[in-house]
LUMZAZA-315035 format. One record per residue: x, y, z of N, C-alpha, C in turn. Coordinates in steps of 0.2 Angstrom, whole numbers, plus 2048, in hexadecimal, padded with zeros to 3 digits. Example, Ala and Ser with C-alpha at 12.3 -4.5 7.8 and 13.67 -1.06 7.14 Angstrom:
// residues 2
<bagu><n_east>842</n_east><n_north>7E4</n_north><n_up>827</n_up><ca_east>83E</ca_east><ca_north>7EA</ca_north><ca_up>827</ca_up><c_east>842</c_east><c_north>7F0</c_north><c_up>827</c_up></bagu>
<bagu><n_east>840</n_east><n_north>7F5</n_north><n_up>823</n_up><ca_east>844</ca_east><ca_north>7FB</ca_north><ca_up>824</ca_up><c_east>840</c_east><c_north>800</c_north><c_up>827</c_up></bagu>
END
This chain:
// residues 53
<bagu><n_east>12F</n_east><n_north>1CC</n_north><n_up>ABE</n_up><ca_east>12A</ca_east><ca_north>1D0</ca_north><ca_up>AC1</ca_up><c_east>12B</c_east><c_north>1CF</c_north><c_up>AC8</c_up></bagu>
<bagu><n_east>12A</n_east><n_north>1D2</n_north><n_up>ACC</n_up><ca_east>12B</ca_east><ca_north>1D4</ca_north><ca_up>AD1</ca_up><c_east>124</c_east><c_north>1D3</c_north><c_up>AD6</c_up></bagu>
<bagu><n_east>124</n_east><n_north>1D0</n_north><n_up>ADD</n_up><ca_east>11E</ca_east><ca_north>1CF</ca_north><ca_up>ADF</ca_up><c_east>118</c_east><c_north>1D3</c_north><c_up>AE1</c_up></bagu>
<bagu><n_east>11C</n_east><n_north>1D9</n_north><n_up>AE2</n_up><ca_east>119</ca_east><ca_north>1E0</ca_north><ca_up>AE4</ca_up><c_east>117</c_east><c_north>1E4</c_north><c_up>ADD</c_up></bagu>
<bagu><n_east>11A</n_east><n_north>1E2</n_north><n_up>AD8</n_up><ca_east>114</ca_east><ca_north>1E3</ca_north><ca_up>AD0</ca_up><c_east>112</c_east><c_north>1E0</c_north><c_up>AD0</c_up></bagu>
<bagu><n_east>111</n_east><n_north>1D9</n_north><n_up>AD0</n_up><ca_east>10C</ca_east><ca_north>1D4</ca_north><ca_up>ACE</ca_up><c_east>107</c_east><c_north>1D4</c_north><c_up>AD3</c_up></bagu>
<bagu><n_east>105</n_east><n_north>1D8</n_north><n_up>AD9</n_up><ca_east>0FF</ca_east><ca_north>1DA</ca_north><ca_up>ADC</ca_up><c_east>0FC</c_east><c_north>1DF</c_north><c_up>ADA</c_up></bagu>
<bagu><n_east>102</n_east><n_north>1E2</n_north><n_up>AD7</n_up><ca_east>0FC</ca_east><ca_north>1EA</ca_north><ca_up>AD8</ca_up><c_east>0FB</c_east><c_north>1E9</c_north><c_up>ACF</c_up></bagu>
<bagu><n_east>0FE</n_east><n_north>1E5</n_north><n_up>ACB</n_up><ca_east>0FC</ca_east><ca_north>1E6</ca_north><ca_up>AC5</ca_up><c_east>0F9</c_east><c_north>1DF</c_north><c_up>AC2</c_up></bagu>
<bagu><n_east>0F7</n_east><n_north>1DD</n_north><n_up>AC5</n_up><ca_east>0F5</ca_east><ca_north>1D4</ca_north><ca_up>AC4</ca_up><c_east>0F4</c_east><c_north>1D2</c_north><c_up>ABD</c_up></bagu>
<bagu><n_east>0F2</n_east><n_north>1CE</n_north><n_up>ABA</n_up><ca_east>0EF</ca_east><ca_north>1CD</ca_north><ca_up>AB3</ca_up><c_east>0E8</c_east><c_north>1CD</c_north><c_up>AB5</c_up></bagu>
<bagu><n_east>0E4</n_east><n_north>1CE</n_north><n_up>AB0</n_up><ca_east>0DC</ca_east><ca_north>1D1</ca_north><ca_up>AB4</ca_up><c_east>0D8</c_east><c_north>1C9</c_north><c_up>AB2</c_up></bagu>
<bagu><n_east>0DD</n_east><n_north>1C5</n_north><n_up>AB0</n_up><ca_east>0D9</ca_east><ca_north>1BD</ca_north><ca_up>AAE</ca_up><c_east>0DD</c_east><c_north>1B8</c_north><c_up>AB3</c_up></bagu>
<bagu><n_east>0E3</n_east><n_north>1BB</n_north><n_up>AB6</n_up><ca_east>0E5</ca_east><ca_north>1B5</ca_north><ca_up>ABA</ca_up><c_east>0E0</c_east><c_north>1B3</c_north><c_up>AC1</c_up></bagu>
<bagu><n_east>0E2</n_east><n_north>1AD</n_north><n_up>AC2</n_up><ca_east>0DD</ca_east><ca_north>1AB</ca_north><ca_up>AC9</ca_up><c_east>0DD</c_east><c_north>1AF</c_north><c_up>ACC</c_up></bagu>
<bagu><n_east>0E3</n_east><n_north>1B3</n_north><n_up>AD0</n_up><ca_east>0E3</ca_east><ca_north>1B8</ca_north><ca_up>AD5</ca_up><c_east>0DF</c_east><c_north>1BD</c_north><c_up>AD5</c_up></bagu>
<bagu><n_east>0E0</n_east><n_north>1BE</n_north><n_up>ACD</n_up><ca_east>0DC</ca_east><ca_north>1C4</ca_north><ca_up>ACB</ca_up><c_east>0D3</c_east><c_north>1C4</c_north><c_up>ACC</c_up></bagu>
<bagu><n_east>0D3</n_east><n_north>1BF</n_north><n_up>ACA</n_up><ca_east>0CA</ca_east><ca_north>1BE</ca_north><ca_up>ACB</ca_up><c_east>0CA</c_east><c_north>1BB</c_north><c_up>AD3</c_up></bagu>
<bagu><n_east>0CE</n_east><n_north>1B8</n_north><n_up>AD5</n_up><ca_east>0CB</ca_east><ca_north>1B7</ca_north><ca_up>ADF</ca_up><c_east>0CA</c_east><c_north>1BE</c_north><c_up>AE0</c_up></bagu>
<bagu><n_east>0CE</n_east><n_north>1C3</n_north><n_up>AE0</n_up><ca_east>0CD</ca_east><ca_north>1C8</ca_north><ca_up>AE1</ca_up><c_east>0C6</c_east><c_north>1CD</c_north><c_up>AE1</c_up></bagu>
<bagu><n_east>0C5</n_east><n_north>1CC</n_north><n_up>AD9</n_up><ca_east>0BE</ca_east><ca_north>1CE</ca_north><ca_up>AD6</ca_up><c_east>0B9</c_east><c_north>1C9</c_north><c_up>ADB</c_up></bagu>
<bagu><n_east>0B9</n_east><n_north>1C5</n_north><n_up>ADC</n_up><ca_east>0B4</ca_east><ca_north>1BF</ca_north><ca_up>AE0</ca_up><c_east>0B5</c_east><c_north>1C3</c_north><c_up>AE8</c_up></bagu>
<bagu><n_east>0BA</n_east><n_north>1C3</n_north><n_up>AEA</n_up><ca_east>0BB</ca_east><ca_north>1C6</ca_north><ca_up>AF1</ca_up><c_east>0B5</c_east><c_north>1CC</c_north><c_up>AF2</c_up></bagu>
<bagu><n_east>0B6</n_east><n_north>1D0</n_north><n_up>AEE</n_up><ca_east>0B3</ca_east><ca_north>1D7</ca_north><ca_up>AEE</ca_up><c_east>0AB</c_east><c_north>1D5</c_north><c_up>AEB</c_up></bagu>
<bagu><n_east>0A9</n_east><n_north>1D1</n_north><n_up>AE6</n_up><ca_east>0A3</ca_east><ca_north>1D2</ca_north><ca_up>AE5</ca_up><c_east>0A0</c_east><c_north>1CF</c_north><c_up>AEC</c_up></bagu>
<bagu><n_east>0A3</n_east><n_north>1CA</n_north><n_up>AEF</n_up><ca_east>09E</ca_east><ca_north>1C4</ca_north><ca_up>AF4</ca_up><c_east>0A0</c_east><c_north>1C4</c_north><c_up>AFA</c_up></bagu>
<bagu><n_east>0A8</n_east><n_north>1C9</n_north><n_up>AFB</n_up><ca_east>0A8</ca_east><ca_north>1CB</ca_north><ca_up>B01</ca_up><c_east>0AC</c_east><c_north>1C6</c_north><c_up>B06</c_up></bagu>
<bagu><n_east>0AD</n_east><n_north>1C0</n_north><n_up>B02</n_up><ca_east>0B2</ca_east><ca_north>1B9</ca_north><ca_up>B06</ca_up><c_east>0B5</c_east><c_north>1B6</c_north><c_up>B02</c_up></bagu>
<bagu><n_east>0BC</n_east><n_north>1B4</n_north><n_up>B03</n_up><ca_east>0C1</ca_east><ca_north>1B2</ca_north><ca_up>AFF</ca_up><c_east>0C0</c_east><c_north>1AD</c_north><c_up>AFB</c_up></bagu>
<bagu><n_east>0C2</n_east><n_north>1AD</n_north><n_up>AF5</n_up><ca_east>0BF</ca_east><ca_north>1A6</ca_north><ca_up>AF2</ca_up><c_east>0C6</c_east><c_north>1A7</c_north><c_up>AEE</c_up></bagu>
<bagu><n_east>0C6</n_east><n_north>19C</n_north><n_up>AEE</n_up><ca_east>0CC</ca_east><ca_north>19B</ca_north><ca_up>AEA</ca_up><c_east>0CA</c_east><c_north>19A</c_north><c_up>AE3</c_up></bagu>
<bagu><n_east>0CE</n_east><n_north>19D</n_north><n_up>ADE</n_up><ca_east>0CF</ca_east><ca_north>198</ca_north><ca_up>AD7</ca_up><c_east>0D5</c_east><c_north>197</c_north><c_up>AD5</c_up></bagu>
<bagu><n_east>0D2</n_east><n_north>191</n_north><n_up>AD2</n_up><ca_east>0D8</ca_east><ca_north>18C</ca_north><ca_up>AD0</ca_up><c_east>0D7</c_east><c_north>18A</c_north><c_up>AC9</c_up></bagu>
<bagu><n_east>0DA</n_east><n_north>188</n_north><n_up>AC6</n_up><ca_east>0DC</ca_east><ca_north>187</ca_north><ca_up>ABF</ca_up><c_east>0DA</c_east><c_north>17E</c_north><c_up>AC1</c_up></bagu>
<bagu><n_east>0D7</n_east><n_north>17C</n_north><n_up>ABB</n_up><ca_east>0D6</ca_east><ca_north>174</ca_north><ca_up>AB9</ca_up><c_east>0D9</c_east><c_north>171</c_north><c_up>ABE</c_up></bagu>
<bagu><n_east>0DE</n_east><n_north>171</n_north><n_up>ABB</n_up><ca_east>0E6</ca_east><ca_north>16D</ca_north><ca_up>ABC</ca_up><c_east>0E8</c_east><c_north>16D</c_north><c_up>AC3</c_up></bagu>
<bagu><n_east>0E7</n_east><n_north>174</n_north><n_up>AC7</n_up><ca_east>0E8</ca_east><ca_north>176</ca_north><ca_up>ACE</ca_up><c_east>0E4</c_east><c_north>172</c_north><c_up>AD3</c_up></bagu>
<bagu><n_east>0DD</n_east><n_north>16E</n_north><n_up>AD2</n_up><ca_east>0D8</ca_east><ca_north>16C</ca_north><ca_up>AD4</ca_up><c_east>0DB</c_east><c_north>165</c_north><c_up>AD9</c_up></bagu>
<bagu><n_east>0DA</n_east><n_north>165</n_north><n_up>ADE</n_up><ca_east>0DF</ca_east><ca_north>15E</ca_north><ca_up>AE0</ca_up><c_east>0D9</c_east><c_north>15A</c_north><c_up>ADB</c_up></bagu>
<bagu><n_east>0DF</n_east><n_north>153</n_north><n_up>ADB</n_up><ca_east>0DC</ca_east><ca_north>14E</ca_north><ca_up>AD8</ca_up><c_east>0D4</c_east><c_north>14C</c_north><c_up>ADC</c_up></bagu>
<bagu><n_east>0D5</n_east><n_north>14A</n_north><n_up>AE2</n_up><ca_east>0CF</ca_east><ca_north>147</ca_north><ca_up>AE6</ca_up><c_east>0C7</c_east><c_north>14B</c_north><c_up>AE5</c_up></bagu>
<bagu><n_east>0CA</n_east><n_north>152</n_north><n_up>AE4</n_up><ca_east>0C1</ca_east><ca_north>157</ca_north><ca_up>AE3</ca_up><c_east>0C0</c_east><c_north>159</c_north><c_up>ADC</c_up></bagu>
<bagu><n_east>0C7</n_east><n_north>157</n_north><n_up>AD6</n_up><ca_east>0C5</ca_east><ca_north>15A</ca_north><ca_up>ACE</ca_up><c_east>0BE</c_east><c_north>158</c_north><c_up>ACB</c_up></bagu>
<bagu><n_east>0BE</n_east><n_north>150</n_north><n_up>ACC</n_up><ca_east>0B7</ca_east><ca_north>14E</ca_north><ca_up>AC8</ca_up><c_east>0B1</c_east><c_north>150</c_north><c_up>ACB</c_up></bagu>
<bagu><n_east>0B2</n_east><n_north>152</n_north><n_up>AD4</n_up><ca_east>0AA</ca_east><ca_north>155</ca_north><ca_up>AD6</ca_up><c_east>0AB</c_east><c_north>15C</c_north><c_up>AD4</c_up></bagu>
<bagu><n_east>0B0</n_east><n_north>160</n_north><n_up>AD5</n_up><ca_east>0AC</ca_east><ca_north>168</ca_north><ca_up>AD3</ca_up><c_east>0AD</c_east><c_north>169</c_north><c_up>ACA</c_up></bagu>
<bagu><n_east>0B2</n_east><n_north>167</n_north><n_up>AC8</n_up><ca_east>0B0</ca_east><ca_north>166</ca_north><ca_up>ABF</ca_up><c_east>0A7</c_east><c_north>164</c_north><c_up>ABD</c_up></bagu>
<bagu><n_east>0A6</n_east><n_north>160</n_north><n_up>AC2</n_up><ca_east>09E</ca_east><ca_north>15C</ca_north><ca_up>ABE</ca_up><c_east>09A</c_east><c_north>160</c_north><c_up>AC4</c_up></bagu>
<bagu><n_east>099</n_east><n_north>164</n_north><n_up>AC8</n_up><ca_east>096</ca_east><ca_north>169</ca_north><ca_up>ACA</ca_up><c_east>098</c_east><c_north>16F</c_north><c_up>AC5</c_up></bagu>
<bagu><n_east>09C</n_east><n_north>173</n_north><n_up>AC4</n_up><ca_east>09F</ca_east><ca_north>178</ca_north><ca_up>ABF</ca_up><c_east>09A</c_east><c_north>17B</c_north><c_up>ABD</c_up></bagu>
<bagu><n_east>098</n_east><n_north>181</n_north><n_up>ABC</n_up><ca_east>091</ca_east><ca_north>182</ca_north><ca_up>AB5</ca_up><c_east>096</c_east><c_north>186</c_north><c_up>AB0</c_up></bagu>
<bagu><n_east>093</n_east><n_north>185</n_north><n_up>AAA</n_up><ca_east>096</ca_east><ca_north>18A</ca_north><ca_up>AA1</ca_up><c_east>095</c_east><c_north>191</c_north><c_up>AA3</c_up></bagu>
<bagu><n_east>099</n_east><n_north>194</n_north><n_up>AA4</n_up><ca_east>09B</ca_east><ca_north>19B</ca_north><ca_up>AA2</ca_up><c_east>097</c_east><c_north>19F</c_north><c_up>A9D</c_up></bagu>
END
């Protein structure tokens, strides 16, 4: 795949996908990141702030 389909046809669950959706509802970039993606130093403070979906 190719990087210029993979913008315009994203997966509509990938991270990119939703910073996107987040972009547009709030107006300012926001990152997401996968569990794993979290640097070590910040995972146990934003996981134990987190709320259930």
């Amino acid at each position: 795949m190719s990087f210029e389909r993979a913008k315009s046809h994203p997966n509509p669950a990938s991270p990119s996908a939703i910073g996107q959706e987040l972009l547009q509802l709030f107006g300012v970039p926001v990152n997401v990141l996968t569990r794993g993606a979290l640097p070590r130093k910040l995972r146990a403070t934003v996981l134990a702030e987190a709320l259930p979906a």
